[in-house]
NUTORDREN-397903 format. One record per residue (C-alpha): x, y, z; residue number from 1. Coordinates in steps of 0.2 Angstrom, whole numbers. Layout:
<nodes>
<node><c1>X</c1><c2>Y</c2><c3>Z</c3><resi>NUM</resi></node>
...
</nodes>
This chain:
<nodes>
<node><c1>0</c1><c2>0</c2><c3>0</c3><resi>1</resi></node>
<node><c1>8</c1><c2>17</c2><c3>-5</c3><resi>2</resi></node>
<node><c1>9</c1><c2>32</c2><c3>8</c3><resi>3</resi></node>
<node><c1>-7</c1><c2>42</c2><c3>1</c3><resi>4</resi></node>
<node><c1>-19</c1><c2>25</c2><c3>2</c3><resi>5</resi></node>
<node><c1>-12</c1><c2>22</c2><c3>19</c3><resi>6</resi></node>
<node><c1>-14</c1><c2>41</c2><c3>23</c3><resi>7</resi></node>
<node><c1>-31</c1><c2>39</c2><c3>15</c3><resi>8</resi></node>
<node><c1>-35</c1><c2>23</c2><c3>27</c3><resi>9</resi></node>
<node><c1>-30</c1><c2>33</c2><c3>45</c3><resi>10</resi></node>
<node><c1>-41</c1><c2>46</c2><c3>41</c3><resi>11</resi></node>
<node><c1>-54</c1><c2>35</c2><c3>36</c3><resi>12</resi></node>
<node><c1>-64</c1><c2>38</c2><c3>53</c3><resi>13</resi></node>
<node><c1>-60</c1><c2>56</c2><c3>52</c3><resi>14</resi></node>
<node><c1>-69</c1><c2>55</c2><c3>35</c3><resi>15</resi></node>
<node><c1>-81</c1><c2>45</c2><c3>37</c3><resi>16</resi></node>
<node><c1>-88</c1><c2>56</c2><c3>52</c3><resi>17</resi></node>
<node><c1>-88</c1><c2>72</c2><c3>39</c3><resi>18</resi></node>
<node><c1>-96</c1><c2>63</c2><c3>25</c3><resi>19</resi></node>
<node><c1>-110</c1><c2>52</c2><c3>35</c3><resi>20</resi></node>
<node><c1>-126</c1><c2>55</c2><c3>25</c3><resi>21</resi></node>
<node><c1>-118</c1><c2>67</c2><c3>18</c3><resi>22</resi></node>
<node><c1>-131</c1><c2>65</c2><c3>4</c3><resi>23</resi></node>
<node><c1>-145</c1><c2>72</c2><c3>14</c3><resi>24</resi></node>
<node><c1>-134</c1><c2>86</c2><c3>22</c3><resi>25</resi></node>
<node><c1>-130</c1><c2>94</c2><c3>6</c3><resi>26</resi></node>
<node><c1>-142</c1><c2>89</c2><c3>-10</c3><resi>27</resi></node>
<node><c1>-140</c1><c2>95</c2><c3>-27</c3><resi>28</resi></node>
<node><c1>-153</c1><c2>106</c2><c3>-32</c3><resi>29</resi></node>
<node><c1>-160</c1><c2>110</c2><c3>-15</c3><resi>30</resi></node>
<node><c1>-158</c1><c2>128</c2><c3>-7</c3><resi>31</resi></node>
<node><c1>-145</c1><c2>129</c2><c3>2</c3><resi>32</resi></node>
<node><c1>-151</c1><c2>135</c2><c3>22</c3><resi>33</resi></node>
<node><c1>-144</c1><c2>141</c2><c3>37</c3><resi>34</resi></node>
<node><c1>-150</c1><c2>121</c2><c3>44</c3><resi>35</resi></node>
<node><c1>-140</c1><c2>116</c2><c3>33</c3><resi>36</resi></node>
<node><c1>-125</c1><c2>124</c2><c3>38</c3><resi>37</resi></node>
<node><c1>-130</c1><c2>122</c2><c3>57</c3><resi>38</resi></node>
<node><c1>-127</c1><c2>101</c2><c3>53</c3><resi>39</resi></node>
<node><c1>-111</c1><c2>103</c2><c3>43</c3><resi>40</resi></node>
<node><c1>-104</c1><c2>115</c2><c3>57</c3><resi>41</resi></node>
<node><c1>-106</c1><c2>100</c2><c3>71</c3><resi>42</resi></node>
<node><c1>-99</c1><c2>88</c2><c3>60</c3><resi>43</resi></node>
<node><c1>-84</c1><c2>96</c2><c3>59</c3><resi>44</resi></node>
<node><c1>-83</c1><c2>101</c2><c3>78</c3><resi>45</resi></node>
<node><c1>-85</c1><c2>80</c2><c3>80</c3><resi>46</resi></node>
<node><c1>-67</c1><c2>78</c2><c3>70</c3><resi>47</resi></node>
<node><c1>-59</c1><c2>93</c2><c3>84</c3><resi>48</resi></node>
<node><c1>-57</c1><c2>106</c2><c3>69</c3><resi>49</resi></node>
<node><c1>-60</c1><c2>116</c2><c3>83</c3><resi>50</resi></node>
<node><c1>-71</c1><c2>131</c2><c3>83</c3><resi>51</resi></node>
<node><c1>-63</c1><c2>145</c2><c3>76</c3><resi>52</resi></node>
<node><c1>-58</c1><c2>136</c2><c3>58</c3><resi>53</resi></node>
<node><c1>-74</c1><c2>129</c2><c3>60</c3><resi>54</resi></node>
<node><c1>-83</c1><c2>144</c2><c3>61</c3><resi>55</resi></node>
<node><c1>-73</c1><c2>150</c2><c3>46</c3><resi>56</resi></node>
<node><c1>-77</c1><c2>136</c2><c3>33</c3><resi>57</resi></node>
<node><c1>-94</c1><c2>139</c2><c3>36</c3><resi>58</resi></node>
<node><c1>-94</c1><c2>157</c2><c3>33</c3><resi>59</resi></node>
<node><c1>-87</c1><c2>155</c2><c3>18</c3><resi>60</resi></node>
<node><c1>-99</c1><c2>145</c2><c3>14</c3><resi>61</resi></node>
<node><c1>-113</c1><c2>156</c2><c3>20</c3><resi>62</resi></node>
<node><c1>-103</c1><c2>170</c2><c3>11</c3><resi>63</resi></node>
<node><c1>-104</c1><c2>159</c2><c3>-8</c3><resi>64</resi></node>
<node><c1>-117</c1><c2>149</c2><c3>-6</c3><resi>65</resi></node>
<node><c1>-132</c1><c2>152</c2><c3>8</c3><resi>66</resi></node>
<node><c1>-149</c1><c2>157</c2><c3>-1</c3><resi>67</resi></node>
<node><c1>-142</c1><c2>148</c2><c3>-17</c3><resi>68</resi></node>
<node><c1>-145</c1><c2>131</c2><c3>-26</c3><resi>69</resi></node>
<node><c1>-134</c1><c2>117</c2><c3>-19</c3><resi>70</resi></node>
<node><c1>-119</c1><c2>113</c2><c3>-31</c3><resi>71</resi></node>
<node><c1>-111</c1><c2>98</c2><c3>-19</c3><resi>72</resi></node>
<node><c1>-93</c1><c2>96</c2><c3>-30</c3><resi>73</resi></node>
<node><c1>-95</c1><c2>116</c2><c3>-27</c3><resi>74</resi></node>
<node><c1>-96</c1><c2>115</c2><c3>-10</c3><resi>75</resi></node>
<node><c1>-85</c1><c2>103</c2><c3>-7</c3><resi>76</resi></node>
<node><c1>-72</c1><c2>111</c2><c3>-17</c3><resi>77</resi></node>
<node><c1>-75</c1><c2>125</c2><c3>-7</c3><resi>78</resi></node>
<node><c1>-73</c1><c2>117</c2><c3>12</c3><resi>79</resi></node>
<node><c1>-56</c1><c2>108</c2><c3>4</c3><resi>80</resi></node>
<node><c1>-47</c1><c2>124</c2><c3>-3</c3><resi>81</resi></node>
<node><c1>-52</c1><c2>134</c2><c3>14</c3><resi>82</resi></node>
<node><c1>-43</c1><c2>119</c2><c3>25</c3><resi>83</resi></node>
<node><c1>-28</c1><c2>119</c2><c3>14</c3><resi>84</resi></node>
<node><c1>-28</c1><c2>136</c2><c3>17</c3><resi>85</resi></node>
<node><c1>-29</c1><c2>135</c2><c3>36</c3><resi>86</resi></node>
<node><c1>-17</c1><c2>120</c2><c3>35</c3><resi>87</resi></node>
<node><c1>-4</c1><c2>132</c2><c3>26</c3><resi>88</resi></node>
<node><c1>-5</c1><c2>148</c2><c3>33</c3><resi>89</resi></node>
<node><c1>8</c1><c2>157</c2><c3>26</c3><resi>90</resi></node>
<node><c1>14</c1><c2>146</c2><c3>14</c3><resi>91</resi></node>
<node><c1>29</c1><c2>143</c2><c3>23</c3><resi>92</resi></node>
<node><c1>23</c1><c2>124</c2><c3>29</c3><resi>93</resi></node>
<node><c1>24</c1><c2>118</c2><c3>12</c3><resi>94</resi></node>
<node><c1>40</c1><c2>106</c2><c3>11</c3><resi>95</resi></node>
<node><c1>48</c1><c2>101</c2><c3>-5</c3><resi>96</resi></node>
<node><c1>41</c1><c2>83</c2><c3>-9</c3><resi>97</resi></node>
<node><c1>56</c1><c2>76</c2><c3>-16</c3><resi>98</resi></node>
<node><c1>66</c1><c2>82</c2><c3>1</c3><resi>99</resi></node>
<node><c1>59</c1><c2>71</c2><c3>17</c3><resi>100</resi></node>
<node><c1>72</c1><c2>83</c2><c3>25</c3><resi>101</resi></node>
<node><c1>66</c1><c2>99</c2><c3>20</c3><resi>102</resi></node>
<node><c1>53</c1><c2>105</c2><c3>35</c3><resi>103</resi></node>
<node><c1>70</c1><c2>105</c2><c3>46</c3><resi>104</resi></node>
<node><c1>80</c1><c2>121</c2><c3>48</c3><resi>105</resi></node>
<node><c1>99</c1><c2>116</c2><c3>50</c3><resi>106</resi></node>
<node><c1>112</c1><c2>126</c2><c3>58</c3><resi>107</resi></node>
<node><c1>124</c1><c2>137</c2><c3>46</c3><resi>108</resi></node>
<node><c1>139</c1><c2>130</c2><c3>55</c3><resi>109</resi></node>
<node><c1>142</c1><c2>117</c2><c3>66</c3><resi>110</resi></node>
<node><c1>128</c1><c2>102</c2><c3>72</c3><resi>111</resi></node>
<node><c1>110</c1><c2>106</c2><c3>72</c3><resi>112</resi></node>
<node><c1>102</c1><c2>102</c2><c3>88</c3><resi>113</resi></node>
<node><c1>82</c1><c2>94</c2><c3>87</c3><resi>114</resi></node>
<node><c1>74</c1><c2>93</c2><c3>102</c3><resi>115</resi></node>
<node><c1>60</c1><c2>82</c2><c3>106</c3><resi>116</resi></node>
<node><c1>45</c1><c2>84</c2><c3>118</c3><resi>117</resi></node>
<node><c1>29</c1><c2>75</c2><c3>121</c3><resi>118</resi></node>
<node><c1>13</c1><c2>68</c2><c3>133</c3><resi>119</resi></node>
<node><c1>20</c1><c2>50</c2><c3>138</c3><resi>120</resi></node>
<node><c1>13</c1><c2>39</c2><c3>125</c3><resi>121</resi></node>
<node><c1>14</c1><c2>48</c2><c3>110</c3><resi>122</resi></node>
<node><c1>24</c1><c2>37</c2><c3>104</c3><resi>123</resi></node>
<node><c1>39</c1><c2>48</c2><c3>106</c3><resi>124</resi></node>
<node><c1>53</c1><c2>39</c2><c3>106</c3><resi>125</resi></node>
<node><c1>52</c1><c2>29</c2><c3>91</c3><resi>126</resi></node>
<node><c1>46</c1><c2>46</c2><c3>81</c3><resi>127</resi></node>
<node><c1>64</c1><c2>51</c2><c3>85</c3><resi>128</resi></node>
<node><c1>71</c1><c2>34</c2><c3>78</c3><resi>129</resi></node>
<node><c1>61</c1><c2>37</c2><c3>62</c3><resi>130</resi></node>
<node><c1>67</c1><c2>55</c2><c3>59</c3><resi>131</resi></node>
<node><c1>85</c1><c2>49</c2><c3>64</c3><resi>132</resi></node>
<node><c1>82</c1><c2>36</c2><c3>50</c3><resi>133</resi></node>
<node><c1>76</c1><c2>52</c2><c3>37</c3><resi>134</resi></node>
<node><c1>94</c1><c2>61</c2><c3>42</c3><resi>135</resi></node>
<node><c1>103</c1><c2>46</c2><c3>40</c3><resi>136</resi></node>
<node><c1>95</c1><c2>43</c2><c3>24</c3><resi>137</resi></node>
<node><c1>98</c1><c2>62</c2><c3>18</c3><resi>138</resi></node>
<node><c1>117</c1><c2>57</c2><c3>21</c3><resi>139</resi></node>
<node><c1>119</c1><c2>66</c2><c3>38</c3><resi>140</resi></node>
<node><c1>129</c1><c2>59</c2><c3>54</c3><resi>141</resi></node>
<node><c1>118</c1><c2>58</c2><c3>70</c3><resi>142</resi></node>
<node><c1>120</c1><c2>58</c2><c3>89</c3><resi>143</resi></node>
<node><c1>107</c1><c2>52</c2><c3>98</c3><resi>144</resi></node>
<node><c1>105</c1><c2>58</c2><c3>117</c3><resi>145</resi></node>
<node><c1>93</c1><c2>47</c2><c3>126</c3><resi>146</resi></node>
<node><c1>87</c1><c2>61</c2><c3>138</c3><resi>147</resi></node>
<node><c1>74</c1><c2>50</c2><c3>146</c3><resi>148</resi></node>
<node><c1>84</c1><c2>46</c2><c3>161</c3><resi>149</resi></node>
<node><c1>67</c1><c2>40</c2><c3>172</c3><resi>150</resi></node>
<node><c1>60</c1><c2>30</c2><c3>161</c3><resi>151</resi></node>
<node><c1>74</c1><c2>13</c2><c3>159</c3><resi>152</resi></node>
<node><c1>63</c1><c2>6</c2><c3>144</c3><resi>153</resi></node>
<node><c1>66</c1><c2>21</c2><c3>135</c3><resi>154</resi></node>
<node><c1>84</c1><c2>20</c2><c3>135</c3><resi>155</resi></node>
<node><c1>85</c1><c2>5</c2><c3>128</c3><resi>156</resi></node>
<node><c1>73</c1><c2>8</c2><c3>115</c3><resi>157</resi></node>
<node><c1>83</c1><c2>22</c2><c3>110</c3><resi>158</resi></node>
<node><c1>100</c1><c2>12</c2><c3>113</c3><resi>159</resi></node>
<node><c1>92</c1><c2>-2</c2><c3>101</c3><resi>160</resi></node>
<node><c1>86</c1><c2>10</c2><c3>88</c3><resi>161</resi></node>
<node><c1>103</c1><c2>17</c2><c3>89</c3><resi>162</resi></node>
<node><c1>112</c1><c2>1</c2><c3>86</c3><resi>163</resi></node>
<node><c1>99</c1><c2>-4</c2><c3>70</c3><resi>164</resi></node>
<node><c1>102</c1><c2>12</c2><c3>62</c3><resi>165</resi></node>
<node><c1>120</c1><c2>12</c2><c3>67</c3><resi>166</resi></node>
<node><c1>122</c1><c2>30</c2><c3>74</c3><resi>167</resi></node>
<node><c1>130</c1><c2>35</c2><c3>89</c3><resi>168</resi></node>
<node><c1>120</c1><c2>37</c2><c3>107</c3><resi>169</resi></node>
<node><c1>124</c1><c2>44</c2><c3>124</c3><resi>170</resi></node>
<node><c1>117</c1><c2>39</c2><c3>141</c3><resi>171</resi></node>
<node><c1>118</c1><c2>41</c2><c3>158</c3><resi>172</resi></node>
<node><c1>112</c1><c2>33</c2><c3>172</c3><resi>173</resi></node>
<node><c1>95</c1><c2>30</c2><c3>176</c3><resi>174</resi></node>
<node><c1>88</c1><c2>45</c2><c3>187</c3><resi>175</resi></node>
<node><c1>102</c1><c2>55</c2><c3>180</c3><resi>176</resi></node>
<node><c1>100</c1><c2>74</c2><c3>177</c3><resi>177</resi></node>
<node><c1>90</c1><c2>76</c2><c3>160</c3><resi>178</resi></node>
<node><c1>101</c1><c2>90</c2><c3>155</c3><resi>179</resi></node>
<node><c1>116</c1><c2>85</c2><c3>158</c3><resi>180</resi></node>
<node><c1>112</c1><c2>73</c2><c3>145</c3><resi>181</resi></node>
<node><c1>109</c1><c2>84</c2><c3>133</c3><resi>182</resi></node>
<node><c1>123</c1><c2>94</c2><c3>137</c3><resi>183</resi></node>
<node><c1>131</c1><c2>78</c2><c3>136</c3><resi>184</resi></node>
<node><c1>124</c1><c2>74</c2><c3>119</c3><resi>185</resi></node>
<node><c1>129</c1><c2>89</c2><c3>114</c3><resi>186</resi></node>
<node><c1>147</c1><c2>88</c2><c3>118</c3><resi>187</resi></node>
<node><c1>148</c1><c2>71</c2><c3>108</c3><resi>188</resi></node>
<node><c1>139</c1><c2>77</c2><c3>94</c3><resi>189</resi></node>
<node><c1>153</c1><c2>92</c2><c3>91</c3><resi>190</resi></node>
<node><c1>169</c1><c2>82</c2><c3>96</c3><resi>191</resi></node>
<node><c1>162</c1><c2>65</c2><c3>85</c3><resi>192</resi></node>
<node><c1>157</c1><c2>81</c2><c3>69</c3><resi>193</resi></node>
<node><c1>139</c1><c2>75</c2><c3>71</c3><resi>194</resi></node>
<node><c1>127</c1><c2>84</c2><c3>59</c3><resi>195</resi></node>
<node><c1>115</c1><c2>81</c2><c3>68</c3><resi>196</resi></node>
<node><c1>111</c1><c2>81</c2><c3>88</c3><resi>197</resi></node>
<node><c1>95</c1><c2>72</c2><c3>91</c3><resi>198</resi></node>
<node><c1>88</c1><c2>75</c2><c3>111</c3><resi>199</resi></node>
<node><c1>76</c1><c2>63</c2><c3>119</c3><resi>200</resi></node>
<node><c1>65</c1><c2>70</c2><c3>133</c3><resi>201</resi></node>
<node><c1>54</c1><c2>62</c2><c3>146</c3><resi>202</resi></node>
<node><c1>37</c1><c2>61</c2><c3>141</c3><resi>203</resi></node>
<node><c1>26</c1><c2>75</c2><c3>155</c3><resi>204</resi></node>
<node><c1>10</c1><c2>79</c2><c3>158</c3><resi>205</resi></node>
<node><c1>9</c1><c2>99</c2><c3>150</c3><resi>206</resi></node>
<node><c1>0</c1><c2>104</c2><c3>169</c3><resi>207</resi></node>
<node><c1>16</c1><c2>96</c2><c3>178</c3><resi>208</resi></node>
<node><c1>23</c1><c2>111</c2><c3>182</c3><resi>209</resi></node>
<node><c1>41</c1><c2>103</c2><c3>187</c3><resi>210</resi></node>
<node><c1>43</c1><c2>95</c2><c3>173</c3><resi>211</resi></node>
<node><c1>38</c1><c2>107</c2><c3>160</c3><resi>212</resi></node>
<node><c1>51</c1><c2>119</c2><c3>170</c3><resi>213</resi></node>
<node><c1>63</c1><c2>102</c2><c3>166</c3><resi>214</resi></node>
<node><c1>61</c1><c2>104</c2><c3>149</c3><resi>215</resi></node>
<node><c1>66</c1><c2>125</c2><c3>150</c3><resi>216</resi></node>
<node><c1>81</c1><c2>121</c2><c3>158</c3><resi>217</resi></node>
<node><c1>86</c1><c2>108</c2><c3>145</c3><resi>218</resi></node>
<node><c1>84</c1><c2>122</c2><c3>133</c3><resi>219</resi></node>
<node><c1>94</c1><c2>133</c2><c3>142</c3><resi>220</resi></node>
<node><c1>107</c1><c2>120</c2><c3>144</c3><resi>221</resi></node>
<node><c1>106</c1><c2>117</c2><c3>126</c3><resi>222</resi></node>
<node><c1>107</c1><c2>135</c2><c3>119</c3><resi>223</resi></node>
<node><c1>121</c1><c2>137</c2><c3>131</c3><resi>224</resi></node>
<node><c1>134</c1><c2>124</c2><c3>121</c3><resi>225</resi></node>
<node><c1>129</c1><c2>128</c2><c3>104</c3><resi>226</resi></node>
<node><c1>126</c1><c2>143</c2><c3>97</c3><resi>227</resi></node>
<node><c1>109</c1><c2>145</c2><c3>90</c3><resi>228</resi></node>
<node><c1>102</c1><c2>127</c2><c3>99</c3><resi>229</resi></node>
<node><c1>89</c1><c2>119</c2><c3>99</c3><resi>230</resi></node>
<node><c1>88</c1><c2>125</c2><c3>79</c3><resi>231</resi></node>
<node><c1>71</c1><c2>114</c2><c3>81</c3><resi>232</resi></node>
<node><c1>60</c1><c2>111</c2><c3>93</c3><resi>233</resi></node>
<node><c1>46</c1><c2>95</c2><c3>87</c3><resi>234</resi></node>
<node><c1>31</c1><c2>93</c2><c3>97</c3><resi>235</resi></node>
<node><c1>26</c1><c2>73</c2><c3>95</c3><resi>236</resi></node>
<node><c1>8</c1><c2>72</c2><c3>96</c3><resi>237</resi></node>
<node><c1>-5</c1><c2>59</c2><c3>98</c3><resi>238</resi></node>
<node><c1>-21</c1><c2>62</c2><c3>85</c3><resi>239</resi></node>
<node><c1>-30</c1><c2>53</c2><c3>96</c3><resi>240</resi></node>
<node><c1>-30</c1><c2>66</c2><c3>108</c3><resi>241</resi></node>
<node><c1>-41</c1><c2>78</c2><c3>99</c3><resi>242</resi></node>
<node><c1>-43</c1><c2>96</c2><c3>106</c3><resi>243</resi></node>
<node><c1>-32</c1><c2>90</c2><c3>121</c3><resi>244</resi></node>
<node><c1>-18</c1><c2>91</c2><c3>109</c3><resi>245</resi></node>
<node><c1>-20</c1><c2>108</c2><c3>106</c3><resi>246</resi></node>
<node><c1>-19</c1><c2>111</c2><c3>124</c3><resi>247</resi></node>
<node><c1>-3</c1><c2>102</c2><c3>127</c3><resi>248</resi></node>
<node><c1>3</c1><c2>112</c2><c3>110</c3><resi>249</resi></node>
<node><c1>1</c1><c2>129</c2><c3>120</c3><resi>250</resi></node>
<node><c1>11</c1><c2>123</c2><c3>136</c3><resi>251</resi></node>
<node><c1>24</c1><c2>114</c2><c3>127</c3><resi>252</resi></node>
<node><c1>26</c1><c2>130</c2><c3>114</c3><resi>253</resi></node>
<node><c1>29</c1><c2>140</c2><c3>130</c3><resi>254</resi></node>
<node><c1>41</c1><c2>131</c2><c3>138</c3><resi>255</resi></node>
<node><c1>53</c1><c2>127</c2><c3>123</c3><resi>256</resi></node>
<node><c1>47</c1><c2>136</c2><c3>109</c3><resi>257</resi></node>
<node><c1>40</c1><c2>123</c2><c3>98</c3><resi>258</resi></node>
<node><c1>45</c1><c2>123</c2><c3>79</c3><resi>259</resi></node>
<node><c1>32</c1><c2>110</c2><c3>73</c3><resi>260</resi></node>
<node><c1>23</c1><c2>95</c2><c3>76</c3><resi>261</resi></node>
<node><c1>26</c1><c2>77</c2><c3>73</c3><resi>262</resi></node>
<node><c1>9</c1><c2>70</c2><c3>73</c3><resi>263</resi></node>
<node><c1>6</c1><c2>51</c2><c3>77</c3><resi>264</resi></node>
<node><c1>-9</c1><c2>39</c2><c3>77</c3><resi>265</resi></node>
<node><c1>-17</c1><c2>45</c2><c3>63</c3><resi>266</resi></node>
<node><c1>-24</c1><c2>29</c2><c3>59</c3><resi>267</resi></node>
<node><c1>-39</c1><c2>25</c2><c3>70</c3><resi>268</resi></node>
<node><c1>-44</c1><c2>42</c2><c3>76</c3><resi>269</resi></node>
<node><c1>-61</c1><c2>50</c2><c3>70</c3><resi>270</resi></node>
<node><c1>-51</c1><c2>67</c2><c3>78</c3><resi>271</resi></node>
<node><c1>-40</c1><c2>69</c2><c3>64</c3><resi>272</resi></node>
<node><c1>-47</c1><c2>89</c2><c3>61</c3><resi>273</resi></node>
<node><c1>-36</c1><c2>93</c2><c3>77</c3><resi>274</resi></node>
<node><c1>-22</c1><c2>98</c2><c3>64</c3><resi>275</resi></node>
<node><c1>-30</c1><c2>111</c2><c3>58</c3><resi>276</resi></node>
<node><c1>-35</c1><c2>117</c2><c3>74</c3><resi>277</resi></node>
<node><c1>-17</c1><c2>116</c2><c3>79</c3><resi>278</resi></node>
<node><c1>-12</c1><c2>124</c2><c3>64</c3><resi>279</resi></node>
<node><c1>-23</c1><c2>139</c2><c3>63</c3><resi>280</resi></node>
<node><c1>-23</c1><c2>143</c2><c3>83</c3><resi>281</resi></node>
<node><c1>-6</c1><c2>142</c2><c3>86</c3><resi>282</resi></node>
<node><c1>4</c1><c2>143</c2><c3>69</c3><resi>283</resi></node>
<node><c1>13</c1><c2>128</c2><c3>73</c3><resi>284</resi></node>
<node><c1>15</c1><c2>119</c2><c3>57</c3><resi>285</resi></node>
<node><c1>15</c1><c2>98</c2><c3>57</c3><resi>286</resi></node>
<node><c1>32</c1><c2>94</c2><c3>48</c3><resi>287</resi></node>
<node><c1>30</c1><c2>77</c2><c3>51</c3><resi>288</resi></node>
<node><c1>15</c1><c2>62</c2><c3>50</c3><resi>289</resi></node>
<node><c1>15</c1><c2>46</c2><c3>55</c3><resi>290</resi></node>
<node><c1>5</c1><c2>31</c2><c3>50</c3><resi>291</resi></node>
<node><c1>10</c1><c2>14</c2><c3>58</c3><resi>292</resi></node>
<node><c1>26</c1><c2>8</c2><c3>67</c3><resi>293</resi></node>
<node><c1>38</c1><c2>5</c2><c3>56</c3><resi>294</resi></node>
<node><c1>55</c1><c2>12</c2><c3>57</c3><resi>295</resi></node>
<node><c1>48</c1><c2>20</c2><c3>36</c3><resi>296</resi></node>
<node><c1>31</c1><c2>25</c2><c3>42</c3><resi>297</resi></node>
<node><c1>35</c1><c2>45</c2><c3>46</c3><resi>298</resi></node>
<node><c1>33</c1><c2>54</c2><c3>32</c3><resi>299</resi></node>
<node><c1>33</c1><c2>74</c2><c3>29</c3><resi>300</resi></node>
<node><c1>16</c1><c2>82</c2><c3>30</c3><resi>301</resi></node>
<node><c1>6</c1><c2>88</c2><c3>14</c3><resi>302</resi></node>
<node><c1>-6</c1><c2>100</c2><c3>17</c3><resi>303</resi></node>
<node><c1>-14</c1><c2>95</c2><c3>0</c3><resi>304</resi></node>
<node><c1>-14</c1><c2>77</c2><c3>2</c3><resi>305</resi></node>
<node><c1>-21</c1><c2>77</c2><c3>17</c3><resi>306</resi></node>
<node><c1>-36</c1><c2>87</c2><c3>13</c3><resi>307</resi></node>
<node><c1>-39</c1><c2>74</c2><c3>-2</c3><resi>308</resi></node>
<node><c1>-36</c1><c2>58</c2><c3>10</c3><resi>309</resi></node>
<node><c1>-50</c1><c2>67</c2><c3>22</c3><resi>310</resi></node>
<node><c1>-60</c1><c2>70</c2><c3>8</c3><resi>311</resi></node>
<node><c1>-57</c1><c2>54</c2><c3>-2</c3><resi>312</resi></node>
<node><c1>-56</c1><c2>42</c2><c3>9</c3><resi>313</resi></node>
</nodes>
């Protein structure tokens, strides 16, 4: 199965959700009403599109088409051009096709340093295996830095992965300070002439405040050893999480100044519209997607695609 039918498959529920009886919500020939509109305007809330790029589809809607006779491939075209319009903002979240590297910013000079946050369960970890194996493939050298010090299993996750993809990793101890892993990390990464320094962190709650302050000193530490770090900072989400991920978004983006998203779980979700909440609330582009497990599964994210595989599916 090729990415877009797989793509295609995760937003299946997602899809189906928006295009139940879709038939009798918009009919061709029929005037279209303010009822109508009412309908369509749940359905979308149902998939977490979230209300402000919910109210907006709809009033472009109620701008082109209230009052008028019902032209569904017009009105679908419609909904579709004003998501991928939400999904790329300013135009600066759409990544060349043919370079799986290209949502990234690298430093000028020097290693670029990605850091990596998320809720516990994201499915963090191995997201930061699958990009190391997009660098690795684009012919860059990678450092790992396995900044998940309370958490044993993700260590040797990380240490495995590190051993399959052959790159280097540093550790610590378990219960060892996070940041002076990276700082760790870091310092490998410059003496080994790493391209790129890849950070673990712990997964944590967005309310825990301890933790979240964790991740500002890791930053800190970070920014401290290399000039211009962290050049990303990737915020691994869980579809499945719907409008909560747009909260943990907005505490994450505070705490390390988040670059983009890395979003996971497509597949199974009927909450896939939260990207465009996410996208439009808090400007944060999703660089990357990820539909399965596989060490190949993450793949840059297409605005355009992803409006046909939620429209297509």
């Amino acid at each position: 199965m090729g990415w877009f039918q797989r793509l295609k498959q995760g937003l299946k529920r997602t899809a189906q959700l928006l295009q139940t009886d879709i038939r009798d919500l918009f009919r061709s020939g029929e005037i279209l009403s303010e009822q109508h509109l009412e309908r369509f305007e749940a359905r979308l809330l149902q998939t977490d599109m979230g209300v402000l790029a919910t109210n907006q589809i709809t009033a472009n809607l109620r701008t082109s088409y209230l009052g008028r006779t019902v032209q569904v491939e017009e009105i679908w075209a419609n909904v579709k051009e004003t998501i991928r319009s939400l999904l790329k903002g300013d135009g600066t979240a759409v990544w060349d096709s043919a370079n799986p590297l290209s949502p990234l910013r690298f430093a000028e000079t020097g290693p670029t340093v990605i850091l990596v946050a998320g809720v516990n369960g994201t499915g963090k970890t191995t997201s930061i295996a699958k990009i190391a194996n997009l660098l690795i493939k684009g012919g860059k050298k990678i450092t790992l830095a396995a900044g998940d010090t309370f958490r044993a299993a993700a260590v040797e996750q990380l240490t495995l992965w590190a051993g399959r993809l052959g790159c280097d990793i540093v550790t610590k101890p378990h219960g060892s300070d996070p940041a002076a892993v990276a700082f760790a990390g870091c310092e490998a990464g410059v003496a080994n002439q790493s391209d790129v320094i890849l950070i673990d962190t712990a997964g944590r709650l967005h309310n825990q405040q301890n933790l979240m302050q964790e991740l500002e000193k890791i930053h800190r530490v970070v920014a401290k050893r290399i000039d211009g770090a962290p050049h990303e900072s990737l915020l691994v989400i869980d579809a499945t999480t719907g409008q909560n991920g747009l909260a943990q978004a907005k505490h994450f983006s505070q705490a390390v100044a988040c670059t983009g998203l890395v979003l996971t779980k497509l597949d199974g979700t009927a909450k896939g519209g939260v990207t465009v909440a996410i996208r439009q609330q808090l400007g944060l582009p999703v660089k990357y997607v990820g539909v399965g497990e596989q060490i190949d599964d993450l793949q840059l994210f297409n605005a355009d695609e992803f409006v046909d595989a939620l429209f297509d599916a």
